[in-house]
C-alpha positions in Angstrom: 117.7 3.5 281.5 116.5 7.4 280.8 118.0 8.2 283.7 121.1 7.7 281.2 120.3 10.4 278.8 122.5 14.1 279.9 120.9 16.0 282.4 120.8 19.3 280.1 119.1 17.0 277.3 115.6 17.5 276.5 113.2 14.5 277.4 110.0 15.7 275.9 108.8 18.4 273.5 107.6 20.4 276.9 111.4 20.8 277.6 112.3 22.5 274.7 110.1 25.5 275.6 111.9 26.2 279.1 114.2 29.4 278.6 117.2 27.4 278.2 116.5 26.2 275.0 114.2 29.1 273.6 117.0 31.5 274.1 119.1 29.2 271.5 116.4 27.5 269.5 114.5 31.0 268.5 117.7 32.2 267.5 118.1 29.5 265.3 114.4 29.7 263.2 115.2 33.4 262.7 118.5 32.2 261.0 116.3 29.8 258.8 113.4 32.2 257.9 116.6 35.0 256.9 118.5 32.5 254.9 115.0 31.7 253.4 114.7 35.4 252.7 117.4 35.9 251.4 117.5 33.3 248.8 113.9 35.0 247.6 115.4 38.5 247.4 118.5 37.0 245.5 116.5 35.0 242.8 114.1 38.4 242.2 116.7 40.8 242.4 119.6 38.6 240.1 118.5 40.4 236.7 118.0 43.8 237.8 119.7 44.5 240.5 123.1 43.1 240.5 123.7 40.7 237.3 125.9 38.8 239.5 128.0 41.8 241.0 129.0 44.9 240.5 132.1 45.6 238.0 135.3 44.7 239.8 138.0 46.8 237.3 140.9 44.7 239.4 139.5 42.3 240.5 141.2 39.9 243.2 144.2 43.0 244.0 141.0 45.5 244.6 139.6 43.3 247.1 143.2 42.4 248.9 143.4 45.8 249.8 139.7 46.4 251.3 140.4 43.7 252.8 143.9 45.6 254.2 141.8 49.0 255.2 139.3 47.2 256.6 141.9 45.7 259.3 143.9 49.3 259.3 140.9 50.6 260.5 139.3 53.0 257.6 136.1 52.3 259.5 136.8 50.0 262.3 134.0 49.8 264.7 132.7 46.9 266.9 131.0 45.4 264.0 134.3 45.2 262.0 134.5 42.1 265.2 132.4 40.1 263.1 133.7 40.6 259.8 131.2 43.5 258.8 132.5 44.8 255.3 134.2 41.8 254.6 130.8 39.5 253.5 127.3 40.3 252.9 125.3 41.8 256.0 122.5 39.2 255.7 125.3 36.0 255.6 127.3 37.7 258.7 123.9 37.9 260.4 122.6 34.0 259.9 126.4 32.8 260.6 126.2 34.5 263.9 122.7 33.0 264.6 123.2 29.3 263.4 126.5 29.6 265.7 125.2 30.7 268.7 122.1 28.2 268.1 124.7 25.6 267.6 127.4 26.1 270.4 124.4 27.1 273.2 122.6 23.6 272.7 125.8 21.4 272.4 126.7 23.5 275.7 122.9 22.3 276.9 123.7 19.0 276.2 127.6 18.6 277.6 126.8 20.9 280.7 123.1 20.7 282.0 121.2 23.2 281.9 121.9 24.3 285.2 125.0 25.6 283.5 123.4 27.9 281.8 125.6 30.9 282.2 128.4 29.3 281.4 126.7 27.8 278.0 125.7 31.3 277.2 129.2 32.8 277.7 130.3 30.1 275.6 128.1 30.6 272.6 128.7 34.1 273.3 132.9 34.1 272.5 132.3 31.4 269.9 129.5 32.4 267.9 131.3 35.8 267.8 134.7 33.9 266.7 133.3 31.8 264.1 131.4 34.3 262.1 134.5 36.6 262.0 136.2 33.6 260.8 133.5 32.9 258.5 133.3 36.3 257.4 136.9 36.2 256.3 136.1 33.4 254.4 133.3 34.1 252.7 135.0 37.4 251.6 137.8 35.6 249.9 134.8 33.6 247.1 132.2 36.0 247.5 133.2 40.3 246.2 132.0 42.4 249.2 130.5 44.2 246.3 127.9 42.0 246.6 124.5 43.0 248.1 121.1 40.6 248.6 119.0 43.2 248.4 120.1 47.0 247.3 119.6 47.3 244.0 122.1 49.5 241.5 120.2 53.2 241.6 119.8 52.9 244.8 123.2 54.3 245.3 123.0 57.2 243.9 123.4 59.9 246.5 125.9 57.9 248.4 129.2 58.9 249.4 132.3 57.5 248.5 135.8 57.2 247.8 138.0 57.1 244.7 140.1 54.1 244.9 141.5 55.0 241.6 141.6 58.2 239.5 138.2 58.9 237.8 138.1 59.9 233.7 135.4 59.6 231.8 136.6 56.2 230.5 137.7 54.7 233.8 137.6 54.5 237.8 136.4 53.0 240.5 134.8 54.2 243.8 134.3 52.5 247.0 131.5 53.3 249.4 129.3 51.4 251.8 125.6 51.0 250.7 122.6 51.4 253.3 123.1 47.6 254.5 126.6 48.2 255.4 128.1 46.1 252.5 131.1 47.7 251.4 131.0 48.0 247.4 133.4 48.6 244.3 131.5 50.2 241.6 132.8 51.1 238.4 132.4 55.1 237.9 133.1 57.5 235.8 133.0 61.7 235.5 130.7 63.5 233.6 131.4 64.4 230.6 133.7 66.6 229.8 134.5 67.3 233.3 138.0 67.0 235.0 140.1 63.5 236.5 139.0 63.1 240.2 142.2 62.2 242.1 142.9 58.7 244.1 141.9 59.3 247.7 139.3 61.9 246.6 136.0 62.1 248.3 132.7 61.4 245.8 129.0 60.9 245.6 127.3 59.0 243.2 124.8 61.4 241.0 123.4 58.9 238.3 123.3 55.4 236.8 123.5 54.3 232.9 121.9 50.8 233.1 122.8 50.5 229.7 127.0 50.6 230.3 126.1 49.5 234.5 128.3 52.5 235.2 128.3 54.9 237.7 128.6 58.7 237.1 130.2 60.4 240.7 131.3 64.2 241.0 133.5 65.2 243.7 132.1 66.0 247.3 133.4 69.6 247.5 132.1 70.3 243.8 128.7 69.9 245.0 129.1 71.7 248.9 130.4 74.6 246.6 127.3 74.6 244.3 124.7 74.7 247.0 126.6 77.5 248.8 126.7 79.4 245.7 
């Protein structure tokens, strides 16, 4: 009756350390002992790095139309494939494990492992798929604003965009923080100094914890000071 059981099946423990199933199952623990990471660095980072999120100032229409650059290809690259900019780094990274984990043993299982290269090509296409679908969906619940583990100050010094005119009451600039997460933040000009135009390259120079706002000056600005 074992004879029964698939050919690509594991009968022992000792069967699950030939290549064929290391090559998915490691895959799969690193997804596990991220996801576990990531749930620490979320429960000590809540209070003072994020609150939550960063200010949205429109909210649902803001993140329609990353979601529109994104696909016209403001910064298209082969990650944009899996839905980079669209969900947190660290959730795009343990989709694409757990699905290749998943789809490669199931492939183990229906084909053998003698099959082995086709199984791989398989997880390949549809790990690679399912966490750009994921990715899509994940962005729709969760802001892309969002970041596990890059706390507020630490983007000051990044560069950015104005996605609406900066005062010193209101504005809001988009940039991508060191984890690839693209981000809205709520900015404003220093005081006293002049509106910062839609479309207008920044940096981010300071953060008021107090407000959770952003204070940005305007690339040029600064290029001109240092050459002076």
């Amino acid at each position: 009756m074992g004879s029964n059981s698939p050919e690509g099946g594991p009968q022992n423990m000792a069967d699950l350390l030939k290549w064929q199933w290391v090559v998915f199952l490691v895959p799969l623990a690193l997804a596990v002992l991220l996801a576990l990471a990531t749930a620490v660095s979320v429960g000590g980072d809540h209070g003072e790095s994020e609150g939550g999120h960063d200010h949205d100032l429109d909210g649902d229409q803001d993140h329609d139309a990353a979601d529109h650059e994104a696909e016209a290809g403001g910064h298209s690259s082969p990650l944009s494939v899996l839905g980079v900019g669209q969900a947190p780094l660290s959730v795009i990274l343990i989709c694409l494990l757990v699905y290749w984990a998943v789809i490669g043993s199931l492939g183990n299982l229906a084909l053998g492992v003698h099959s082995i290269g086709l199984t791989i090509g398989l997880a390949l296409v549809g790990s690679l798929l399912a966490t750009s679908g994921t990715a899509r969906l994940v962005g729709r619940f969760l802001p892309t604003s969002q970041s596990f583990s890059v706390k507020r100050h630490e983007l000051i010094g990044r560069e950015g965009t104005a996605i609406h005119p900066i005062t010193e009451s209101s504005g809001t600039v988009r940039l991508y923080d060191s984890l690839g997460t693209l981000r809205q933040l709520d900015s404003r000009t220093m005081p006293g100094g002049a509106v910062i135009p839609q479309d207008t390259k920044v940096i981010v120079i300071d953060y008021d914890r107090a407000r959770q706002v952003f204070t940005v000056q305007k690339w040029d600005d600064l290029v001109r000071i240092k050459e002076d």
